[in-house]
MIDOSE-1310 file (N, C-alpha, C; in nm, 2 decimals, decimal comma, always signed):
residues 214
xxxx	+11,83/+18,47/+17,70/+11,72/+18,53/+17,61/+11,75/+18,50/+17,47; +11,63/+18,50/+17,41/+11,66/+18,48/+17,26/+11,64/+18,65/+17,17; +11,71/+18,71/+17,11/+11,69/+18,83/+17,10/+11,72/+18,87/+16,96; +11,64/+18,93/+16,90/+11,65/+19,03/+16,76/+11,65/+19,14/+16,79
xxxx	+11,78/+19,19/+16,68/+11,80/+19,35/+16,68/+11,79/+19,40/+16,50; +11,73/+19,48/+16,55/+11,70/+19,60/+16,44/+11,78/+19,72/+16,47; +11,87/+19,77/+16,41/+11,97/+19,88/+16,43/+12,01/+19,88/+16,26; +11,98/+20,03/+16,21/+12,04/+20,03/+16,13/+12,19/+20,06/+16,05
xxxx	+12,27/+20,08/+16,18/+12,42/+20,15/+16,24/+12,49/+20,04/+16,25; +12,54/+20,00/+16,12/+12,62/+19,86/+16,17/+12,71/+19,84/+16,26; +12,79/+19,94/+16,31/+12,84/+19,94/+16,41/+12,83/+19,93/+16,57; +12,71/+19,97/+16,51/+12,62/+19,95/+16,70/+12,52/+19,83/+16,69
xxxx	+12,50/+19,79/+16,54/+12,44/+19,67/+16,54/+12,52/+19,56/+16,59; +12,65/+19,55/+16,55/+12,74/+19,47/+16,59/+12,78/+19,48/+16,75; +12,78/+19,59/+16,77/+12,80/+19,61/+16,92/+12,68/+19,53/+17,00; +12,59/+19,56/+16,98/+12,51/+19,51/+17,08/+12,47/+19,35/+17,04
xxxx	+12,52/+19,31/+16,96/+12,55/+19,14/+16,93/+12,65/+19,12/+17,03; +12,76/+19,15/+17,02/+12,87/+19,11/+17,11/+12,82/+19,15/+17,26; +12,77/+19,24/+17,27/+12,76/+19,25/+17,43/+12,63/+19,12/+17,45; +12,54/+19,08/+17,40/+12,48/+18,97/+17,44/+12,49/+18,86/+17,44
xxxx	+12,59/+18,83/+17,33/+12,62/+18,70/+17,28/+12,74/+18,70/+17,37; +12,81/+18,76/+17,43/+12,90/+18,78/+17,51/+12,84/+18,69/+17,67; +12,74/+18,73/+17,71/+12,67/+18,74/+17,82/+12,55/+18,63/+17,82; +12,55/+18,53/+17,74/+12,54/+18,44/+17,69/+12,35/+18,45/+17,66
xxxx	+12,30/+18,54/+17,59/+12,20/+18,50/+17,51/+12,25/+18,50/+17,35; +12,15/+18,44/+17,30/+12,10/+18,41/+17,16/+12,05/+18,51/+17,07; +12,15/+18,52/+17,01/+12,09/+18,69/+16,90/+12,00/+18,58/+16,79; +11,92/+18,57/+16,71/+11,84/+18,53/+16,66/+11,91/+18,56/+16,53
xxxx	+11,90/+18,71/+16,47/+11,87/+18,78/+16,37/+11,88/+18,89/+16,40; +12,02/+18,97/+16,34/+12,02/+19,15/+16,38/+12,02/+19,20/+16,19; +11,93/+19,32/+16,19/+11,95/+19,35/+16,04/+11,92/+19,54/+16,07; +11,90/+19,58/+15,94/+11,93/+19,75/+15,98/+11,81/+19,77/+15,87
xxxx	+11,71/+19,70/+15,86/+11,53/+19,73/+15,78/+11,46/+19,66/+15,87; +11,34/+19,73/+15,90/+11,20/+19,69/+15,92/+11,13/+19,60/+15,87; +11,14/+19,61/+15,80/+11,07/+19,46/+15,67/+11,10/+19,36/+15,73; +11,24/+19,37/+15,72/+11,32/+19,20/+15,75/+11,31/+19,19/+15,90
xxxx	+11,32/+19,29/+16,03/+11,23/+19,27/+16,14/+11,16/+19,20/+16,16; +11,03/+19,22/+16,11/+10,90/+19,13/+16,08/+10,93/+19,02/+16,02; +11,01/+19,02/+15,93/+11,05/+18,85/+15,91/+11,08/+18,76/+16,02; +11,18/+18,82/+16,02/+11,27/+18,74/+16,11/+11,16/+18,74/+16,26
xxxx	+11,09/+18,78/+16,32/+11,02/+18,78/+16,45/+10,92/+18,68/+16,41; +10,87/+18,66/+16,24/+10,79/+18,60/+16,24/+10,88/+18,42/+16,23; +10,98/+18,47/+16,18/+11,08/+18,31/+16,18/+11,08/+18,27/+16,30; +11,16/+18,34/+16,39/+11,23/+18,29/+16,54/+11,17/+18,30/+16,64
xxxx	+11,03/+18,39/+16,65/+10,98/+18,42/+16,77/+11,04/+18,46/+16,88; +11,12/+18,55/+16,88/+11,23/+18,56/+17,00/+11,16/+18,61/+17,16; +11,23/+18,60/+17,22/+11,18/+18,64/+17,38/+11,14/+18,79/+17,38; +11,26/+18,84/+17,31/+11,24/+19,01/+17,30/+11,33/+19,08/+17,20
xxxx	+11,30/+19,20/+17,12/+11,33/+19,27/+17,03/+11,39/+19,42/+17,03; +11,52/+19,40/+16,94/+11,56/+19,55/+16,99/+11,53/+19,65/+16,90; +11,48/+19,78/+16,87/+11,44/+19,81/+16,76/+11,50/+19,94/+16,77; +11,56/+19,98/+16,65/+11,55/+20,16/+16,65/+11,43/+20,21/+16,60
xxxx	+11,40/+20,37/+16,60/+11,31/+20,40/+16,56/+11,32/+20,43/+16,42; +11,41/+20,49/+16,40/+11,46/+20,53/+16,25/+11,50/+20,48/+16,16; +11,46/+20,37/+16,09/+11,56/+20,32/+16,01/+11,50/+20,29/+15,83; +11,58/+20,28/+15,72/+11,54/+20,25/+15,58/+11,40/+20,22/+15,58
xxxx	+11,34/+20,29/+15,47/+11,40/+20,37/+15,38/+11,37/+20,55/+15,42; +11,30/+20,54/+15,46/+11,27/+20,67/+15,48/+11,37/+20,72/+15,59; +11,42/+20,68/+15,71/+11,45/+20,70/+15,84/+11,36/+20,80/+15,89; +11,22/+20,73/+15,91/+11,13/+20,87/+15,98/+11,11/+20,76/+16,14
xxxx	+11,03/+20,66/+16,11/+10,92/+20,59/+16,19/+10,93/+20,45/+16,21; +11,04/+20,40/+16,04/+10,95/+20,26/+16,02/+11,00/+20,14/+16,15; +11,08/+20,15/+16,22/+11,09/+20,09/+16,31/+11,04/+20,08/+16,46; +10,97/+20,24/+16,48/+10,88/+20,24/+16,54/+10,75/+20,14/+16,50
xxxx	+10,73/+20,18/+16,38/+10,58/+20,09/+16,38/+10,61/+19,97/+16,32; +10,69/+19,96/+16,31/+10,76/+19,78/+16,26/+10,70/+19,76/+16,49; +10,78/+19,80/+16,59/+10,73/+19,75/+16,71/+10,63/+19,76/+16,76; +10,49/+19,84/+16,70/+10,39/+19,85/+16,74/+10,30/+19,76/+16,66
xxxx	+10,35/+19,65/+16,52/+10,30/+19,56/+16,45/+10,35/+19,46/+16,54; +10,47/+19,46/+16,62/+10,50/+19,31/+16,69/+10,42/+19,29/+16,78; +10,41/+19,41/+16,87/+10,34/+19,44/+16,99/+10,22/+19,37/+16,92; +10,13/+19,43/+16,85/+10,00/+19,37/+16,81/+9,98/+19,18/+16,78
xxxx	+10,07/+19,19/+16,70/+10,08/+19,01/+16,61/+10,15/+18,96/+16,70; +10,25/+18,96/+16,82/+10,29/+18,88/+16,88/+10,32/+18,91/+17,06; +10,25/+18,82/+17,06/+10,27/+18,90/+17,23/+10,34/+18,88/+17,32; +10,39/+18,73/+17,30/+10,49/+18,73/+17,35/+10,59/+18,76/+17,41
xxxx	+10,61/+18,88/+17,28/+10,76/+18,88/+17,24/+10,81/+19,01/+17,29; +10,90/+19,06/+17,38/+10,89/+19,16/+17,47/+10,98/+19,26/+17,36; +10,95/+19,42/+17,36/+11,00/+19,50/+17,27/+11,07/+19,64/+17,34; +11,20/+19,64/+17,29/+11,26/+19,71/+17,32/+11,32/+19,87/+17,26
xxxx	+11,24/+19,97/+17,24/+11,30/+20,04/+17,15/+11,36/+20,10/+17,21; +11,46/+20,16/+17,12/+11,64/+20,21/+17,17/+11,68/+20,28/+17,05; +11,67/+20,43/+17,08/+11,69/+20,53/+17,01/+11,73/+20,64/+17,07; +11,79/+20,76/+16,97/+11,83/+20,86/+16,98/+11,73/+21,00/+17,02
xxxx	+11,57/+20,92/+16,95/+11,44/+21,01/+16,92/+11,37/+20,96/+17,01; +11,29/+21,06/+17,02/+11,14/+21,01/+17,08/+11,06/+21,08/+16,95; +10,98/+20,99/+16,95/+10,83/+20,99/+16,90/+10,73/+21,00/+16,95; +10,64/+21,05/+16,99/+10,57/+21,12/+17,10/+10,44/+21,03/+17,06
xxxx	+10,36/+21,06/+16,95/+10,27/+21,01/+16,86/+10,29/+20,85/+16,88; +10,38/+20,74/+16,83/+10,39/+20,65/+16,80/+10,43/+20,55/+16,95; +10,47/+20,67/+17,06/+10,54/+20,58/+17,16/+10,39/+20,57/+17,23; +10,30/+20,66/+17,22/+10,16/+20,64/+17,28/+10,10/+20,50/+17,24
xxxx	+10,10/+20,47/+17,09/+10,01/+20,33/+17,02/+10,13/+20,28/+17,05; +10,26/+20,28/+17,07/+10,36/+20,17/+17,14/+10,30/+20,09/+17,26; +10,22/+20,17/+17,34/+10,19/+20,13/+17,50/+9,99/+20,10/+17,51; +9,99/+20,13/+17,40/+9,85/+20,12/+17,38/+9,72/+19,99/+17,38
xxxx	+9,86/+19,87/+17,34/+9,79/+19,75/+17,35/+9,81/+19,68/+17,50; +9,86/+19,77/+17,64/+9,89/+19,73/+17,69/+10,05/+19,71/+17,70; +10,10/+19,77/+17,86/+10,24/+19,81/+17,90/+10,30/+19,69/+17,92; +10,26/+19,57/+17,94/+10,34/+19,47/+17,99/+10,46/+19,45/+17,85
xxxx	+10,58/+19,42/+17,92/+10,66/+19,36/+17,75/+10,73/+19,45/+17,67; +10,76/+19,59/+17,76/+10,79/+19,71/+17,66/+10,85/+19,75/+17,70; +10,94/+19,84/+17,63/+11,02/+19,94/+17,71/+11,09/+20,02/+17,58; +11,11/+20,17/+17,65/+11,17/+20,26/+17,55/+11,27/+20,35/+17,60
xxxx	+11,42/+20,34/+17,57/+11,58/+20,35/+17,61/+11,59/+20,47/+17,54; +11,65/+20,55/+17,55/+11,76/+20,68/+17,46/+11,88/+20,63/+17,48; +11,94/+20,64/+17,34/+12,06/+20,57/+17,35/+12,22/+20,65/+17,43; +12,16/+20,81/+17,38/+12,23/+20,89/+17,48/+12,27/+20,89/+17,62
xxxx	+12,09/+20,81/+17,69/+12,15/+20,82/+17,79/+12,22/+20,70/+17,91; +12,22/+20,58/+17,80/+12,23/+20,48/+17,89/+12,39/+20,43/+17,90; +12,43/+20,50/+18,01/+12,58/+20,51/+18,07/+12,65/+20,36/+18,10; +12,54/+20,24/+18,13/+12,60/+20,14/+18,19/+12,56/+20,01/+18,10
xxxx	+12,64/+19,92/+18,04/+12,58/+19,80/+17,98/+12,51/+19,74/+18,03; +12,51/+19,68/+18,21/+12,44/+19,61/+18,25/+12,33/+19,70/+18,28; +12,33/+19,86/+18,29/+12,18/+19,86/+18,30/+12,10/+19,84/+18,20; +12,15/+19,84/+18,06/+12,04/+19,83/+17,98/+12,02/+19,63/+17,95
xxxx	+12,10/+19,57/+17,98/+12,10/+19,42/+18,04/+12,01/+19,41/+18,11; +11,97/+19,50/+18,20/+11,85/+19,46/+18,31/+11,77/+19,49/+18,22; +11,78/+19,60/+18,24/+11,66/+19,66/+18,14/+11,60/+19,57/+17,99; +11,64/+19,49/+17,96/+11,60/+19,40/+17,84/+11,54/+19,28/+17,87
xxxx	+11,63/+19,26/+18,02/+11,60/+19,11/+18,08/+11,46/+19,18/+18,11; +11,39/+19,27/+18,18/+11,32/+19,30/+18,25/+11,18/+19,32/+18,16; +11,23/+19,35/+18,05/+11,12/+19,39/+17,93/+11,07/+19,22/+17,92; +11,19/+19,16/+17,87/+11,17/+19,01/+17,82/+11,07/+18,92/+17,94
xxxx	+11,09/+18,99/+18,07/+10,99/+18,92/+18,13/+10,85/+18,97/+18,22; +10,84/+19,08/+18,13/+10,66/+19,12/+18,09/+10,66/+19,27/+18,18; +10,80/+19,32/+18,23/+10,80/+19,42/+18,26/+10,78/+19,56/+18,19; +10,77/+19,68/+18,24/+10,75/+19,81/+18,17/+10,89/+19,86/+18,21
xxxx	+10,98/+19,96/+18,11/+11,11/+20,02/+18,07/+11,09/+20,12/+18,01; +11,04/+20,20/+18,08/+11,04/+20,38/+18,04/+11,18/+20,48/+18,08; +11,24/+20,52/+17,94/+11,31/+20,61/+18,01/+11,27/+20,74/+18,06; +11,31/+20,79/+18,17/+11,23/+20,92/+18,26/+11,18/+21,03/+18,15
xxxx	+11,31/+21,02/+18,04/+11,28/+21,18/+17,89/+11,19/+21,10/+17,85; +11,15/+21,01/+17,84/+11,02/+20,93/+17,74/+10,92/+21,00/+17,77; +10,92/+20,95/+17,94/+10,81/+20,98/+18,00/+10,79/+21,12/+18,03; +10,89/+21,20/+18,02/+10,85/+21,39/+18,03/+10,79/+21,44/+17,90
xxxx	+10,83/+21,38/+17,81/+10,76/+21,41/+17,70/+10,62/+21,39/+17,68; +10,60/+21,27/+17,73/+10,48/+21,20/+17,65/+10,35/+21,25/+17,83; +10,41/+21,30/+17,91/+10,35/+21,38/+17,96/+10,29/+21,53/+17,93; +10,41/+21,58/+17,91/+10,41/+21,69/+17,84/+10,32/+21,69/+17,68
xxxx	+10,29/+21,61/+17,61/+10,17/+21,62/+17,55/+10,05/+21,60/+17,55; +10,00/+21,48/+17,74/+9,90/+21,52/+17,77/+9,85/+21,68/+17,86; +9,98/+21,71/+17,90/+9,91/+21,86/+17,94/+9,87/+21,93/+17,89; +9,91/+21,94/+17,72/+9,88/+22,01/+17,61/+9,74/+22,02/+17,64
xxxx	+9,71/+21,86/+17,63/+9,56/+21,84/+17,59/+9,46/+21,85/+17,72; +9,52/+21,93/+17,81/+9,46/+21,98/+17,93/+9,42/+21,80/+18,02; +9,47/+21,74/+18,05/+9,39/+21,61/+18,15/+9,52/+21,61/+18,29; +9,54/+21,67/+18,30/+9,62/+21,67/+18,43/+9,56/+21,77/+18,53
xxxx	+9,44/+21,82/+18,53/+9,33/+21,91/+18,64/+9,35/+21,79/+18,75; +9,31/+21,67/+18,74/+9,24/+21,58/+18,83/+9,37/+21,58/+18,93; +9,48/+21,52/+18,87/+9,60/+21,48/+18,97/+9,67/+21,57/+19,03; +9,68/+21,55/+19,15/+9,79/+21,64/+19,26/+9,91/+21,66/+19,20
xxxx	+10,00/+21,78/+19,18/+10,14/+21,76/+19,16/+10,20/+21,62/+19,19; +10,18/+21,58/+19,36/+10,28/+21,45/+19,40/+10,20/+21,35/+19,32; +10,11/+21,36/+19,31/+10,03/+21,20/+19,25/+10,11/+21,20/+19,07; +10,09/+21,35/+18,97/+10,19/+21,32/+18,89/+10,30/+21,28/+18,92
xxxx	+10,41/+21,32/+19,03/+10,50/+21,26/+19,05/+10,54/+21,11/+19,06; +10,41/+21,06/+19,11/+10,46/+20,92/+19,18/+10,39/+20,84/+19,03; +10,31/+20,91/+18,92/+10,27/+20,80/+18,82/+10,41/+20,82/+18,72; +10,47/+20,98/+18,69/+10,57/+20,93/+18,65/+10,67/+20,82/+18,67
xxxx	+10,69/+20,78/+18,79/+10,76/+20,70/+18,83/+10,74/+20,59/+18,83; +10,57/+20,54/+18,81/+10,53/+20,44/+18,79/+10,53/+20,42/+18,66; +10,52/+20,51/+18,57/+10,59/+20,47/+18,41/+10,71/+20,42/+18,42; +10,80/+20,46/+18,46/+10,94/+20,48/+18,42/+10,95/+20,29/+18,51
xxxx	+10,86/+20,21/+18,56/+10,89/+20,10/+18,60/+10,91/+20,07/+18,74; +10,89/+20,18/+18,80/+10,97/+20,19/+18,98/+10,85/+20,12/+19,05; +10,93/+20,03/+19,11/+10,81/+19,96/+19,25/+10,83/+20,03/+19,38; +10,68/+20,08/+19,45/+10,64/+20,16/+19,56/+10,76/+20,21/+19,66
xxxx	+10,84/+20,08/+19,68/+10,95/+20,11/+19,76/+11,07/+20,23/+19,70; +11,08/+20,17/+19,54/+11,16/+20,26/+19,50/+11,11/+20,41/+19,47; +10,95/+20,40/+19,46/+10,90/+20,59/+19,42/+10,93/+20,63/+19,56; +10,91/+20,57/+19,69/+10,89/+20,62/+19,83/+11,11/+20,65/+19,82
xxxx	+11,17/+20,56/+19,84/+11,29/+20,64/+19,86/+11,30/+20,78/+19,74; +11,25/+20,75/+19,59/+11,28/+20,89/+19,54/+11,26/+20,98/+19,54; +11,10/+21,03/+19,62/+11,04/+21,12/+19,65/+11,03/+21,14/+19,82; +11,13/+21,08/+19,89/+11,13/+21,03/+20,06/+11,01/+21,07/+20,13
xxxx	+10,88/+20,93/+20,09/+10,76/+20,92/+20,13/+10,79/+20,79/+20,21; +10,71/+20,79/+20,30/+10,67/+20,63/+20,38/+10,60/+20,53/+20,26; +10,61/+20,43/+20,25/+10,58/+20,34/+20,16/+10,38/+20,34/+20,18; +10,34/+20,36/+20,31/+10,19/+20,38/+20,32/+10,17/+20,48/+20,26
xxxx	+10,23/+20,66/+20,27/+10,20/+20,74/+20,19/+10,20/+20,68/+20,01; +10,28/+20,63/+19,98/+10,27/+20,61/+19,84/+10,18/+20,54/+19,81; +10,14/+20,42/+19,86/+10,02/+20,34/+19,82/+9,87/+20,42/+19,86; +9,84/+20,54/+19,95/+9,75/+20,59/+19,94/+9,74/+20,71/+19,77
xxxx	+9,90/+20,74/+19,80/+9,87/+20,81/+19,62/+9,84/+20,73/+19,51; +9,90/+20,62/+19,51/+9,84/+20,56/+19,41/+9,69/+20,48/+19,40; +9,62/+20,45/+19,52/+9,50/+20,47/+19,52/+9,42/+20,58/+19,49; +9,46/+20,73/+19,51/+9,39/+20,80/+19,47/+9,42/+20,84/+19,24
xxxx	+9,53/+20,78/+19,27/+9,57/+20,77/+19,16/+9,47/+20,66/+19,07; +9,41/+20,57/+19,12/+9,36/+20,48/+19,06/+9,19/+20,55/+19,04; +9,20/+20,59/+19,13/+9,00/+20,64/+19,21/+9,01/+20,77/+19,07; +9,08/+20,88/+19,11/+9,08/+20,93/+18,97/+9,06/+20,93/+18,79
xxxx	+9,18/+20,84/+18,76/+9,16/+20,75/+18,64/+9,02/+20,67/+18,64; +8,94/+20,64/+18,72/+8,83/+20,57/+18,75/+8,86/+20,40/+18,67; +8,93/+20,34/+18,79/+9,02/+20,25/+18,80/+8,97/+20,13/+18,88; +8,86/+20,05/+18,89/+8,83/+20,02/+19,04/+8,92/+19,88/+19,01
xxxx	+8,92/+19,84/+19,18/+8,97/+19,69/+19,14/+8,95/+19,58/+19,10; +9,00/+19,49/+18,99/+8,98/+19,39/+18,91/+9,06/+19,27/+18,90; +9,05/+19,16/+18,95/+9,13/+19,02/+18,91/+9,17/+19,00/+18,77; +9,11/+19,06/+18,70/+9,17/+19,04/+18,55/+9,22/+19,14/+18,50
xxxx	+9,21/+19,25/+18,57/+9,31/+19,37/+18,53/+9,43/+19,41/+18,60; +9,54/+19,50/+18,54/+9,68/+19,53/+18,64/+9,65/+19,67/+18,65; +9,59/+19,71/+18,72/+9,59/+19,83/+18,73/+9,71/+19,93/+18,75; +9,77/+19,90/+18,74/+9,91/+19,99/+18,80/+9,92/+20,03/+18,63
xxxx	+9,91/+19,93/+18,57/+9,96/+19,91/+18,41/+9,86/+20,03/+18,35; +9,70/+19,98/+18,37/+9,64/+20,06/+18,31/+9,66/+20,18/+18,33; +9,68/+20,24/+18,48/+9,67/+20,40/+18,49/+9,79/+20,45/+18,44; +9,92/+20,41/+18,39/+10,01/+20,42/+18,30/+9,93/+20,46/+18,14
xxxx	+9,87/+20,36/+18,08/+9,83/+20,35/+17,98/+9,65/+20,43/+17,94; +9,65/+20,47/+18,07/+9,54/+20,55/+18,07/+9,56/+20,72/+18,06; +9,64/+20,71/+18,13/+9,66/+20,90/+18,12/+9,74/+20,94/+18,00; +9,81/+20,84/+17,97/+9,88/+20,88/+17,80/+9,80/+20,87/+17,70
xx	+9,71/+20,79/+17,73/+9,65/+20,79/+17,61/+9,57/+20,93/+17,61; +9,50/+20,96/+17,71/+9,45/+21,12/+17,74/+9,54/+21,25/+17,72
């Protein structure tokens, strides 16, 4: 993979150069500003992007929405934020243009290098990378806003899980369902969301990107 990092922690910026350049991808361009982000994504075009959320000058956001400008202007290009924070507000218009190509890590909790190796490979190839606290959260602020009436306890269960990236086989062993029970929840999951079937749409993606946004 060809890959840009944005990390403002030079020491973990450095880190995660060495762990991929180790493992033989292409670091493009790692820097610790936003600004230069966008440069450099608009120089190299890379496969996929690491970003923190926090970084100069302010350390509120700007690297959040430095990835929701890549997300927009380039689509290619698969985005990985990896942080300490969530942003509840910003990880919503993160997923907003559409889940394929994305993914969002806590850096707290990711115990194993090669999982977040998969996890980058996975983004880079048009996959969704939700970490589970991403996804409790950014639930937890649509319940605020009351839109969780429609879905069964287990049907939230099994979309969290379809955020967080899990294919049918994997929600059925984590919730120990038969793989036909799961595909009936996520049909009702779809009928719900008012979702019908479409050749030009991914529906699994949408009803992701549908209830968050609600």
């Amino acid at each position: 993979m060809r890959v840009v990092i944005a990390e403002d922690v030079a020491v973990l910026r450095d880190g995660l150069t060495h762990i991929l350049t180790s493992r033989g991808h292409t670091v493009c361009a790692a820097m610790g500003d936003a600004e230069e982000l966008l440069a450099a994504v608009a120089e190299h075009r890379p496969d996929v992007v690491i970003a923190d959320v926090r970084m100069p000058p302010t350390h509120t956001d700007e690297g959040l929405r430095a990835a929701i400008t890549i997300r927009r202007d380039y689509a290619e290009t698969g985005v990985l934020v990896f942080s300490q924070y969530i942003e509840t507000r910003y990880a919503a218009d993160l997923l907003a243009g559409g889940a394929q190509k994305v993914g969002y890590l806590l850096k707290d909790r990711v115990a194993d290098v090669s999982d977040f190796i998969d996890a980058l490979t996975r983004v880079a190839a048009g996959e969704t990378v939700l970490d589970p606290e991403v996804v409790t959260q950014l639930f937890g602020a649509s319940r605020q806003a009351g839109h969780l009436a429609e879905l069964t306890p287990r049907e939230r269960d099994v979309l969290t899980l379809m955020a967080e990236g899990r294919s049918n086989t994997a929600i059925g062993e984590q919730l120990v369902l038969a793989y036909g029970s799961v595909e009936k929840h996520i049909t009702s999951i779809f009928t719900k969301l008012g979702l019908p079937a479409s050749p030009s749409d991914h529906r699994r993606v949408l009803a992701v990107l549908h209830y968050l946004q609600q």
